[in-house]
N, C-alpha and C positions, 0 to 999 in steps of 0.2 A: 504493500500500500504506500510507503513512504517513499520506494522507488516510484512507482507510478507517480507519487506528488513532486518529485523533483522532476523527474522528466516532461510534466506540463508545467512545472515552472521555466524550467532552461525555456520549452517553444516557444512560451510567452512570451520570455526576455528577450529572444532572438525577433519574433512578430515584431514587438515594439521597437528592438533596436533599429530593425530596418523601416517601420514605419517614420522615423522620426525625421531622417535625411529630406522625405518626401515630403513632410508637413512644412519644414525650415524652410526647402527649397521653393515652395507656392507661395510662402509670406516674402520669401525676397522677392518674388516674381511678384506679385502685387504691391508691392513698396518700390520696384522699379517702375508701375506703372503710376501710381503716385505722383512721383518727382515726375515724371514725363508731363502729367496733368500739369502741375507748379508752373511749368514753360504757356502754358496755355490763359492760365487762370490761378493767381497767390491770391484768392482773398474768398472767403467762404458768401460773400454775398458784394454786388457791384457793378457798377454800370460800363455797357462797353461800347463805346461808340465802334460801328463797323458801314463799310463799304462793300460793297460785292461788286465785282466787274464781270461782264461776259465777252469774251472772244471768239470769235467766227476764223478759219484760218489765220489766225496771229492778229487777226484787227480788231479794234474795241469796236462793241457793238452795241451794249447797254450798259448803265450804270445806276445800282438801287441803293440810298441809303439806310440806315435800320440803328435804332438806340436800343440795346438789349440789356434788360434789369435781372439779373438773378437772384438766388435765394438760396438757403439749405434747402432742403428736402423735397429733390428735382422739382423746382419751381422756377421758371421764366416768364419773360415779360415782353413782348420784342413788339416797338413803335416803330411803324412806318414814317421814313420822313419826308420821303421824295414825291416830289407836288403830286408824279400819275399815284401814287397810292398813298397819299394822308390823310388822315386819320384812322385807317386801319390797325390793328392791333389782338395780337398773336399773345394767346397762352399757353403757357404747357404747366401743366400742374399733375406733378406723377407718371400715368401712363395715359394722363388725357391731354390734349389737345383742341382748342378754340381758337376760331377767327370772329371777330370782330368788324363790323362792317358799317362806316359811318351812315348808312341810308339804312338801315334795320339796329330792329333792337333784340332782335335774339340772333346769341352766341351760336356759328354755324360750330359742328365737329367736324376736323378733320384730322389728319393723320400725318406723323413727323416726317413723311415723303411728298409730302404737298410742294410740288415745286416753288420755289420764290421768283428765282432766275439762272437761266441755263442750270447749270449742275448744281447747284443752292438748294437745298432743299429745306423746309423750317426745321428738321433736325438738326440740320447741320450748322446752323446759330443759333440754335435755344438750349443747347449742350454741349458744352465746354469740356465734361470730363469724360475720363473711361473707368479711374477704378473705382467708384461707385455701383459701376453695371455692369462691370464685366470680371469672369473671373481667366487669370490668366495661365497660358501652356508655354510652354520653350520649344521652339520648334529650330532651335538651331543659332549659329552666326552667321551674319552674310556682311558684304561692304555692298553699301546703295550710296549715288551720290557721291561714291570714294569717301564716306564715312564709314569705319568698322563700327555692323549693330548687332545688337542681340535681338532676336527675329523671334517674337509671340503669336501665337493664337487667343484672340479673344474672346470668351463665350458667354454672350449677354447671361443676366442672372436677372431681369426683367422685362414684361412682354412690351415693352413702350417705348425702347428703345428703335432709334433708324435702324441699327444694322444689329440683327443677331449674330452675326460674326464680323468678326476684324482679324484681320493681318498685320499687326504692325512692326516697325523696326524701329529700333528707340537706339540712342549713341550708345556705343559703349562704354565709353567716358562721359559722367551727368546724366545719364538716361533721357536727353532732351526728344523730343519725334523727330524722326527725319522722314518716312513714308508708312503710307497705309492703306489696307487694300478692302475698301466697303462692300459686304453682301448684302444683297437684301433675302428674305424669309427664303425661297424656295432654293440658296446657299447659289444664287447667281452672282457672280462679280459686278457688282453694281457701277463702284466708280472707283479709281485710285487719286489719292489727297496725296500732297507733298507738302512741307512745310516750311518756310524759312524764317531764321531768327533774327533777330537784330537786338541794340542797345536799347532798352528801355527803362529811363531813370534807374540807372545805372544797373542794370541787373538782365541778363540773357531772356528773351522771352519770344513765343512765334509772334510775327509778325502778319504772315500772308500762309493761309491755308490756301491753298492750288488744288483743284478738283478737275479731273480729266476722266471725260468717259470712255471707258477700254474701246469700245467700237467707234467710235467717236471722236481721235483723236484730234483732229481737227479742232474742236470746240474743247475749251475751258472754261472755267469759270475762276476767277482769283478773289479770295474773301480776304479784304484786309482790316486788321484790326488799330482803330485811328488811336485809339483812347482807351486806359483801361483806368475805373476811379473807385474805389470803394463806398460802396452807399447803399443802404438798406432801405428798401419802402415795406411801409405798412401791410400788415398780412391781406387788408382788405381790398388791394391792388390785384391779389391774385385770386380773386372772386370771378366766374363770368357776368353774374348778374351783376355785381359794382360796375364792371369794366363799361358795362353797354351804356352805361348810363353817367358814368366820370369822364371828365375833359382828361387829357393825358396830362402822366405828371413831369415836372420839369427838371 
């Protein structure tokens, strides 16, 4: 009997010892995906002045402005600023989604793939992070960019998100994003994002998400990010019924 209780103790010990590598290794993996976020978004709630441009063969073709307000607890805010769509105004609260439309008073639903412009889609400025929603894989190293990165698999852990999987390649050095490769639900390649950094009050941060559609390569779309400020609005901004009926806030 006492052999038998040692020898399920040794399996145990050995079960656990090799489970533990595995558990370490998925917390570093999502603490790299972290710091990658940091590059995108340092402030747990805040406003972000953005741009989006779309390009036709290398020529500018249109350009939409957009004041996007976040929040903890996947909450956005995104104002229309540009004359053809002002006063418009875009929710995402959780795994929902509202449009706002200055000639009606009731909140349309629609869904985080709702085009804005060209490859834009309101996902893809109403959320800023990944490791919140995704939980992450090691699929290897690769150099993208002639940056050396550590190459993830990302696999949403919420149904609300744009893309239930991601591919991305974070630096090896800083874990900042350098590319990522968007699916949408039925695991089609949707669009691949590139990303560049610049100096931003004194500190590395993306600048310009680049969105290219794999068939498509022709057309891009470049999101640039003008302004990033820290500021919180009241919970009751991210109401649809408030919103239909509030002047936008400044």
């Amino acid at each position: 009997m006492c052999k038998k209780m040692l020898i399920h103790s040794a399996l145990l010990a050995i079960g656990i010892a090799a489970a533990t590598p595995t558990f370490a290794a998925d917390a570093k993996l999502q603490a790299l995906v972290k710091q990658a976020d940091a590059y995108r978004l340092a402030m747990d709630a805040g406003r972000v002045e953005t741009e989006i441009r779309s390009f036709k063969a290398g020529q500018l073709d249109k350009t939409r402005n957009y004041t996007v307000y976040l929040k903890p607890g996947h909450r956005s805010l995104v104002l229309f600023r540009s004359p053809a769509e002002r006063g418009q105004k875009l929710l995402m609260q959780g795994d929902d989604f509202w449009l706002m439309m200055p000639s009606s008073q009731r909140p349309l639903r629609i869904t985080p793939m709702q085009k804005l412009l060209g490859e834009a889609s309101t996902g893809d400025i109403a959320t800023m992070t990944w490791g919140d929603d995704y939980e992450a894989a090691a699929l290897g190293e690769e150099t993208v960019r002639g940056e050396a990165c550590v190459k993830l698999e990302l696999t949403a852990t919420r149904k609300g998100v744009s893309y239930p999987r991601v591919v991305a390649w974070l630096a090896k050095k800083g874990a900042a994003p350098v590319q990522a490769e968007l699916y949408v639900a039925s695991d089609k390649l949707a669009k691949v994002a590139s990303f560049t950094l610049g100096e931003v009050d004194g500190r590395r941060q993306v600048t310009t998400m680049t969105l290219t559609d794999h068939l498509q390569k022709e057309r891009s779309t470049e999101v640039h990010y003008l302004s990033r400020t820290p500021k919180s609005l009241g919970d009751e901004w991210f109401n649809p019924a408030f919103l239909v009926r509030a002047e936008s806030p400044q």
